[in-house]
C-alpha positions, 0 to 999 in steps of 0.5 A: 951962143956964148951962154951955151960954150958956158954950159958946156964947159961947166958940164965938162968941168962937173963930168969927173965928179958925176961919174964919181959918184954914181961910181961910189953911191950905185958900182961900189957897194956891188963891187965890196960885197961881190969882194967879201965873196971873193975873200970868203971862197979863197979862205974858207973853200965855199961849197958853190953848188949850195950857194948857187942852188941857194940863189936859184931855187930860194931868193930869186923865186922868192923876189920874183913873186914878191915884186910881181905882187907888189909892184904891179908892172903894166903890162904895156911895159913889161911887154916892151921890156920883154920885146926889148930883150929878145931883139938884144939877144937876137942883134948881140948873137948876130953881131958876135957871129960876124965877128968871129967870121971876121976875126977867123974865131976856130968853129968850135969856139965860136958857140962859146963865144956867142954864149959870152955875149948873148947873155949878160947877168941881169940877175945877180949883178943886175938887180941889184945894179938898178935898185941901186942906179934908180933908188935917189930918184924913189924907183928902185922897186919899180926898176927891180921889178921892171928887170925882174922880166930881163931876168927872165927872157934872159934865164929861159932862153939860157936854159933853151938856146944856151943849153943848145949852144953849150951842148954843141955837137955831142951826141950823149946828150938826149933833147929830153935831158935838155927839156929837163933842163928847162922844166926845172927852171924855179923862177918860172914857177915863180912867175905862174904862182904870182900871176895865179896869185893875182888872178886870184886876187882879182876874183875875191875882190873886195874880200882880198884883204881879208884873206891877205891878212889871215895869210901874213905869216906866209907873206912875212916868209916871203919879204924875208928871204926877198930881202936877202937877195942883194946879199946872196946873190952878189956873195955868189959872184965874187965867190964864183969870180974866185974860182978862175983858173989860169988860162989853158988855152987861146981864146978871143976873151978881149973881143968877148968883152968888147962886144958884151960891155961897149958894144952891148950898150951900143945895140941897146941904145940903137934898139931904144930908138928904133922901138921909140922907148923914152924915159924911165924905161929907156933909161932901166933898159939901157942900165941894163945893157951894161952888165957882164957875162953872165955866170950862168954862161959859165956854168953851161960851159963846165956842165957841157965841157964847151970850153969853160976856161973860155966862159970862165975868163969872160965872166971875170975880165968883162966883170972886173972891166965892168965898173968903168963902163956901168958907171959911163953907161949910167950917166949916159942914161942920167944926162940930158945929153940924149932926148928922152933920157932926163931923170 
């Protein structure tokens, strides 16, 4: 008993230097580079529908089908990983629903609000968050192109269900633009080439090298413009966290990120148990749980007019909040504390 007070102790002693680092080595660089984006946008004016179309139609497809290809996901995991996210998107929506009943949220805020909560930025801040978390322990490909299948779930049902909700009532706005919406959507387009591109793979066999080969100044375009991602794409936050505005209104932004940063995690994890999820991809899924609002939930709420001072202010208090529950959040997932959470 004695030995085990000792340990304890000695973990308790160590808490504030762990957290410490995983703050410095895996949540700064997020935060300085989103922070030179910030800087830019306030002294230069950054033109944000280049930079964000930048990000959406060029790098992030370019990972996608570059981490698909080279780090294999078995299927078995991606599956789970998918799963895993729609049950988070289901369990947030139903939670943020209760308490806006409870807490009397206006009806016709309650659609932003559960924008502001469902869906988190898994890409932007979220790949780049798990490349960072996993790379001491050589899994920061596996971990990005593990999240690449968050990003998607989390994307795609964005562009359906969120245009849904961001559309609310309005009457000028027909489902075929809706549908266009969805059509539009670059990384699925990206993830139908590279799963075309590895059945393809598969039936040239023995001859793939070959013809992977022939194909290298192709491919070299693609590693260049993937390895541009983490830049980009943390850039375009801070520049798009630089664009906020003061407040115009009344809005439930504290409960908002109460729910997407303490509460979010707190799903995940009673998710991870309830699907039997262990180790590494227990620990990447629960990572990811942590992350802010999502721009995107931002974006849907300007294009629709569904009060994006609401949406805009989520994304700013829940990421600059962010660092300190990411950090806790990721040395929750390290520790031994919880079983099947070793790394």
């Amino acid at each position: 008993m004695t030995t085990d007070v000792l340990a304890l102790a000695m973990s308790i002693q160590q808490l504030p230097a762990e957290l410490g680092r995983i703050f410095y080595f895996v949540v700064l660089p997020i935060l300085l580079l989103a922070g030179v984006g910030f800087l830019l946008q306030r002294k230069l004016g950054l033109d944000m529908p280049t930079l964000t179309r930048l990000n959406f139609h060029f790098v992030i497809p370019a990972l996608i089908y570059f981490s698909l290809l080279t780090n294999p996901i078995p299927a078995d995991d991606a599956l789970k990983a998918i799963l895993f996210t729609v049950a988070m998107l289901v369990a947030l929506a139903a939670v943020t629903y209760l308490a806006a009943c409870i807490r009397k949220v206006p009806r016709d805020q309650r659609r932003a609000m559960l924008m502001t909560t469902m869906f988190y930025n898994s890409g932007n801040y979220g790949l780049p968050l798990q490349g960072l978390a996993f790379r001491p322990a050589g899994l920061a490909d596996w971990a990005m192109g593990l999240q690449i299948f968050v990003v998607l779930v989390q994307n795609f049902t964005g562009f359906t269900v969120g245009v849904l909700l961001a559309a609310g009532g309005r009457k000028d706005r027909h489902w075929k633009q809706n549908l266009l919406h969805i059509a539009k959507f670059p990384p699925l387009y990206a993830l139908a080439a590279a799963l075309i591109t590895i059945q393809i793979r598969a039936w040239l066999g023995p001859s793939a090298p070959d013809v992977a080969d022939a194909l290298e100044p192709f491919w070299d375009v693609i590693r260049y413009v993937k390895e541009a991602f983490l830049a980009t794409a943390l850039l375009t936050l801070g520049a798009q966290l630089a664009l906020v505005s003061g407040d115009k209104g009344r809005y439930p932004i504290r409960l908002s990120v109460i729910l997407r940063l303490l509460v979010g995690p707190a799903l995940g994890l009673g998710l991870i148990y309830l699907f039997g999820l262990e180790g590494v991809l227990a620990q990447m899924l629960l990572i990811g749980t942590a992350t802010p609002t999502a721009v995107n939930c931002m974006l849907m709420c300007l294009e629709f007019d569904n009060h994006p001072d609401y949406a805009t202010k989520a994304v700013f208090y829940s990421t600059l909040v962010s660092p300190v529950t990411v950090t806790v959040v990721i040395f929750l997932a390290r520790s031994g504390l919880l079983p099947g959470f070793a790394m």
